[in-house]
LOKOL-973820 format. One line per field, with one value per atom (N, C-alpha, C, O, CB): residue in three letters; atom name; x, z, y. Coordinates in pm, whole numbers, padded with zeros to 5 digits. Glycine has a CB too. Example, Ala and Ser with C-alpha at 12.3 -4.5 7.8 and 13.67 -1.06 7.14 Angstrom:
! LOKOL-973820
aa: ALA|ALA|ALA|ALA|ALA|SER|SER|SER|SER|SER
at: N|CA|C|O|CB|N|CA|C|O|CB
u: 01319|01230|01320|01424|01131|01285|01367|01290|01341|01408
w: 00780|00780|00780|00846|00905|00708|00714|00787|00804|00572
v: -00569|-00450|-00330|-00332|-00447|-00225|-00106|00003|00114|-00060
//
This chain:
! LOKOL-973820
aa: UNK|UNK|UNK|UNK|UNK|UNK|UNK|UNK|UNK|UNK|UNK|UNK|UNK|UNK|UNK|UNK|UNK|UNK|UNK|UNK|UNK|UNK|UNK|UNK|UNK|UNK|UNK|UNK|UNK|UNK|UNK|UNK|UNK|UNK|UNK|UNK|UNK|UNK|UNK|UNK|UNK|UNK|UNK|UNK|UNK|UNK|UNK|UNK|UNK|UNK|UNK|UNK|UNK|UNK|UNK|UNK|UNK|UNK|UNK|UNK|UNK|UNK|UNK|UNK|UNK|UNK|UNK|UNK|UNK|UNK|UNK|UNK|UNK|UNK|UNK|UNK|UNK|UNK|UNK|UNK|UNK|UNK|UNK|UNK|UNK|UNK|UNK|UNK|UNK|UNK|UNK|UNK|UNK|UNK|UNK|UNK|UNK|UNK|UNK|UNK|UNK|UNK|UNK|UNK|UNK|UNK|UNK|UNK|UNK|UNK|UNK|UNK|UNK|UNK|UNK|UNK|UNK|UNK|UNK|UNK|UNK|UNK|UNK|UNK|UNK|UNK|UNK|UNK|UNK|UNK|UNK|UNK|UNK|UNK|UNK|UNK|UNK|UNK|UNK|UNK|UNK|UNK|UNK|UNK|UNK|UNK|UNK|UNK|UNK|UNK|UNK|UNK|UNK|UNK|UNK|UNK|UNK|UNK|UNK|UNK|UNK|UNK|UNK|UNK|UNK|UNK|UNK|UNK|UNK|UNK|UNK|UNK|UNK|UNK|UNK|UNK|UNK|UNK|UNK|UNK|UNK|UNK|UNK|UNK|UNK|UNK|UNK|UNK|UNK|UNK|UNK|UNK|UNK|UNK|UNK|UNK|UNK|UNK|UNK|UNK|UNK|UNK|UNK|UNK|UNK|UNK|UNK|UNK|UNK|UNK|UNK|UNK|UNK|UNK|UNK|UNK|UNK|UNK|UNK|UNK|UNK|UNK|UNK|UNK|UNK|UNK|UNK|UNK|UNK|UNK|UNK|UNK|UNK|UNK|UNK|UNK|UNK|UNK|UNK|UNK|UNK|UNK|UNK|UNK|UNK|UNK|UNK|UNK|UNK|UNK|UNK|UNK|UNK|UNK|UNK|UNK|UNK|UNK|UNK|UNK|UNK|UNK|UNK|UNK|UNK|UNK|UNK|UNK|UNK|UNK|UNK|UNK|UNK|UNK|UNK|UNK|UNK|UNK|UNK|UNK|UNK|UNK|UNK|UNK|UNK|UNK|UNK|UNK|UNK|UNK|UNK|UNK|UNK|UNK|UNK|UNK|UNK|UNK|UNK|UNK|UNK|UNK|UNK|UNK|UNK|UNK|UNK|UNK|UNK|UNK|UNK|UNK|UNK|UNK|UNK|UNK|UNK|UNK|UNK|UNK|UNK|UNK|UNK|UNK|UNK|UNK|UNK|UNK|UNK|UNK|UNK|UNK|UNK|UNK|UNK|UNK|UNK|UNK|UNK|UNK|UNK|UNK|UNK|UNK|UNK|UNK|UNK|UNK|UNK|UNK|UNK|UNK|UNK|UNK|UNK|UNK|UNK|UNK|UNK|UNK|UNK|UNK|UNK|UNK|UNK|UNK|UNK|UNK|UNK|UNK
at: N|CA|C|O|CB|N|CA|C|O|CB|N|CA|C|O|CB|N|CA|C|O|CB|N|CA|C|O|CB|N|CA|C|O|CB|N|CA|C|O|CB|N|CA|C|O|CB|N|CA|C|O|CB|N|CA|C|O|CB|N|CA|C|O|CB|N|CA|C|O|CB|N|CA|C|O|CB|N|CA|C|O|CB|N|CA|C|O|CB|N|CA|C|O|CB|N|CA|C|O|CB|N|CA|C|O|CB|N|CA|C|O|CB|N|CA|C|O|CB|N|CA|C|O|CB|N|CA|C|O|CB|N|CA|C|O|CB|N|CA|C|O|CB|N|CA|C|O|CB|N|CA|C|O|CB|N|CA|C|O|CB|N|CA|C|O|CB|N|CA|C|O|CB|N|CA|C|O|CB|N|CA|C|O|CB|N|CA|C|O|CB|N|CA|C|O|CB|N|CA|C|O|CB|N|CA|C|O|CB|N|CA|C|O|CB|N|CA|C|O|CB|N|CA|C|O|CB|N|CA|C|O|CB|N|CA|C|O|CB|N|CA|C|O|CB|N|CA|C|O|CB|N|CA|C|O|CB|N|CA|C|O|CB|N|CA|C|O|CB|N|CA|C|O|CB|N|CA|C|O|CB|N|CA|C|O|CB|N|CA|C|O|CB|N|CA|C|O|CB|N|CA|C|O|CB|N|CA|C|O|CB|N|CA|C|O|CB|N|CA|C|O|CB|N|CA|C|O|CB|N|CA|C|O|CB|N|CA|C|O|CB|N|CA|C|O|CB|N|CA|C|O|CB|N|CA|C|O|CB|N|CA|C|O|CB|N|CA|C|O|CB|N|CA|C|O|CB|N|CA|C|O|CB|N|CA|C|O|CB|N|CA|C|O|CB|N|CA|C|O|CB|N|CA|C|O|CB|N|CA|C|O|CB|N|CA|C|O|CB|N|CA|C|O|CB|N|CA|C|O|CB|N|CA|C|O|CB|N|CA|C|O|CB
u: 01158|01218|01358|01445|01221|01371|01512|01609|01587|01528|01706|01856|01944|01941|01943|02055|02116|02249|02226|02044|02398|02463|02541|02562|02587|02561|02620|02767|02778|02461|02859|02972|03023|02995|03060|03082|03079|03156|03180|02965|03213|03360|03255|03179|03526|03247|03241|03297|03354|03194|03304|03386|03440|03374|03293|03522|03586|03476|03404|03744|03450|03355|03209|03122|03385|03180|03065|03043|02940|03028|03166|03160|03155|03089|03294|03236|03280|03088|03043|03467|03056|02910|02825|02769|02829|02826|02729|02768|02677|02762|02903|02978|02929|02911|03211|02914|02884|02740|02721|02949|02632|02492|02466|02399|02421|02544|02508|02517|02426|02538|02663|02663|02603|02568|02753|02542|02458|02315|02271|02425|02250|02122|02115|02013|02037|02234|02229|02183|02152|02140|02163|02098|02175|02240|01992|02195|02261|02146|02065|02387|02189|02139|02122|02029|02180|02252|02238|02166|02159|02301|02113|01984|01908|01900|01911|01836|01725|01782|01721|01731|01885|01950|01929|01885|02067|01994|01981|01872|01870|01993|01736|01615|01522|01454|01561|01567|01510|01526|01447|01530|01700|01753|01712|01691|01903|01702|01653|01512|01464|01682|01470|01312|01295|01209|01241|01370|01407|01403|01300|01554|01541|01567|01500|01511|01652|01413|01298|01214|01188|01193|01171|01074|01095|00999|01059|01171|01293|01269|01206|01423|01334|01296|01194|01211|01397|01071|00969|00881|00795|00895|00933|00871|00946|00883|00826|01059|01107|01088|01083|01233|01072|01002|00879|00857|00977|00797|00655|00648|00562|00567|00749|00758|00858|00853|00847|00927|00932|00791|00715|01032|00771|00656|00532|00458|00621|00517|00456|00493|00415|00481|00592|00670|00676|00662|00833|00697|00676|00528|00529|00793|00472|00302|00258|00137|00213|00282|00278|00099|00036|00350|00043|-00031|-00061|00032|00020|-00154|-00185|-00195|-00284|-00294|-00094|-00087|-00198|-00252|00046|-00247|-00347|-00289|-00185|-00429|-00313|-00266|-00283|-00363|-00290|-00232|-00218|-00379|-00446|-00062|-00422|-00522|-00643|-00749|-00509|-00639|-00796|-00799|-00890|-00748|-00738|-00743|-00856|-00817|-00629|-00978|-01072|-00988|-00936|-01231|-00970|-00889|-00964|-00926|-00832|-01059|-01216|-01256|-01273|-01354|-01280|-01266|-01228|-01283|-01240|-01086|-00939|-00994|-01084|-00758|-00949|-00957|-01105|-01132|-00906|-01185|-01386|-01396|-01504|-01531
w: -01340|-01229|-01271|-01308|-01099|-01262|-01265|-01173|-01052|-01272|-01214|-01123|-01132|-01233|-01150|-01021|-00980|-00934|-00875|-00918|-00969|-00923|-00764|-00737|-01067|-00696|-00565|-00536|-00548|-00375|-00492|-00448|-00340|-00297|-00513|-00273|-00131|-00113|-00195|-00087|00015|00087|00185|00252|00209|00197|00263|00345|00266|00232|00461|00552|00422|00320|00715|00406|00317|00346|00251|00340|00485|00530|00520|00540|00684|00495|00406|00272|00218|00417|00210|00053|00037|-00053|-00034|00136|00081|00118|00084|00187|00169|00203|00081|00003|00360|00079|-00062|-00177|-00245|-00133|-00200|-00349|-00316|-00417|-00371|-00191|-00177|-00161|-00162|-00099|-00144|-00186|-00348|-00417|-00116|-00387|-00517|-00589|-00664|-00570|-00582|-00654|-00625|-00718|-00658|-00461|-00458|-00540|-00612|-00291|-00527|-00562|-00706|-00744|-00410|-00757|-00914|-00899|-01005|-01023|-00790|-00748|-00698|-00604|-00655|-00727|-00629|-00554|-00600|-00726|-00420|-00322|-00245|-00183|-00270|-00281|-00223|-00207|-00114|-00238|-00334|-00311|-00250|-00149|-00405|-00245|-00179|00001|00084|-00233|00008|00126|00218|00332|00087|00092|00114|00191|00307|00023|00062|00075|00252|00321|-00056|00276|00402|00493|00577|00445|00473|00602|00624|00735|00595|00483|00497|00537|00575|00417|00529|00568|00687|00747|00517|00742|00921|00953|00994|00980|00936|00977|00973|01041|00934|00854|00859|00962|01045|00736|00946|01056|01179|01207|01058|01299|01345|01384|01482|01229|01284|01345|01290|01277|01348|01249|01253|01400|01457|01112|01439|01554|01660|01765|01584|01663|01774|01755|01865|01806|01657|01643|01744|01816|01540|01702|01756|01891|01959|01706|01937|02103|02157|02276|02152|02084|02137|02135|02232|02063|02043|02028|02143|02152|01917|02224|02279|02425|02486|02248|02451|02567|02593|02703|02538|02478|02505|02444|02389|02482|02459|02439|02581|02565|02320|02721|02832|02841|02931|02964|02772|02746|02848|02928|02664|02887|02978|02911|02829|03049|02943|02854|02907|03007|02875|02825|02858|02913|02851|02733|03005|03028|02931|02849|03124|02897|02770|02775|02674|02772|02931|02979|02935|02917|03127|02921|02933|02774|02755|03043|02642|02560|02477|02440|02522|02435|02393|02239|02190|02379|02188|02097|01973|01856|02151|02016|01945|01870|01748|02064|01946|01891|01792|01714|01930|01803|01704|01571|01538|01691|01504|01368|01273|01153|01346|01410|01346|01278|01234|01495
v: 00282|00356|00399|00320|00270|00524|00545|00506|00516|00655|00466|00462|00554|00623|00356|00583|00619|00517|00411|00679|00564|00450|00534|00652|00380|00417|00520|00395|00273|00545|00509|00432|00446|00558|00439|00392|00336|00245|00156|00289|00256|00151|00069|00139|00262|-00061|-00124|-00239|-00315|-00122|-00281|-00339|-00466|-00445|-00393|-00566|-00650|-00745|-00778|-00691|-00804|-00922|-00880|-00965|-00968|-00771|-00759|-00772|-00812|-00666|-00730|-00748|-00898|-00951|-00681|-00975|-01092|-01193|-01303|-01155|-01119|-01194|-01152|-01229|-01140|-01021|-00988|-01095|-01141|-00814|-01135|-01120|-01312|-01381|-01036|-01372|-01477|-01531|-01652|-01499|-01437|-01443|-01437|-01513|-01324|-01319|-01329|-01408|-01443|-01270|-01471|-01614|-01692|-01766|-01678|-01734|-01865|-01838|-01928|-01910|-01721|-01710|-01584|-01527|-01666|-01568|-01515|-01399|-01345|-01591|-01329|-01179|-01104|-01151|-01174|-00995|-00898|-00778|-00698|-00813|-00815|-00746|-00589|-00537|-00805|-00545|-00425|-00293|-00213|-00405|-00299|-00204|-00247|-00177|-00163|-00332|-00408|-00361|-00293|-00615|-00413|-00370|-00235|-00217|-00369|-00132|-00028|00023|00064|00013|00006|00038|00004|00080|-00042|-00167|-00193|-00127|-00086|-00286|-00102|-00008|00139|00187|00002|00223|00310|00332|00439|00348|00257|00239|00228|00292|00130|00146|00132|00249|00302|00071|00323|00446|00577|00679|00461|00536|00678|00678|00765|00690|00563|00510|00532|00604|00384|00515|00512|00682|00724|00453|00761|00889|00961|01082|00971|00902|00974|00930|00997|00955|00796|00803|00856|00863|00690|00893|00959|01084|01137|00935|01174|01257|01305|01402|01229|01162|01173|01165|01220|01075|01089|01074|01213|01243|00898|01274|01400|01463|01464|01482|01502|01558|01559|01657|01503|01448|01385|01469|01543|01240|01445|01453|01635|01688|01367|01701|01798|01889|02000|01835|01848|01872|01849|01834|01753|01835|01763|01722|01778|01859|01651|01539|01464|01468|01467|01390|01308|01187|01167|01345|01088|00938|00893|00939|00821|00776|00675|00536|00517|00650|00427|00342|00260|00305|00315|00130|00056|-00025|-00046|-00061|-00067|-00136|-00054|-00115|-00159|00038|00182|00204|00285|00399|00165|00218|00156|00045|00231|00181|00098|00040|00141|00186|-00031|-00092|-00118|-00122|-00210|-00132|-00184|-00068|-00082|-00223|00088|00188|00248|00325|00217|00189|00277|00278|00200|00181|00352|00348|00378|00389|00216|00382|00417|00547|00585|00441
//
């Protein structure tokens, strides 16, 4: 995989937490970091996306009770 290096200011009491994980467990974290969060956040607005989407499609929701569940995915 290629890398990329990125630079960035972060709060002091964050650094001082990273710079204090790394030493306990010999790893540095922040990509890993990165990555979760960004993953959140895509996520995040691809579903708000979808619930716009939703909202303006004016759709007739299903109640949570009526949805055959058993169905899904056949």
């Amino acid at each position: 995989m290629a890398t990329r290096q990125l630079n960035t200011s972060i709060e002091s009491s964050l650094y001082e937490r990273l710079e204090r994980l790394a030493t306990r467990t010999g790893r540095h974290y922040a990509a890993e970091f990165i990555e979760r969060g960004l993953n959140d956040l895509e996520d995040h607005h691809l579903l708000k996306d979808a619930l716009q989407e939703f909202y303006d499609s004016d759709e007739d929701s299903i109640a949570h009770e009526d949805v055959d569940w058993d169905a899904l995915g056949r």
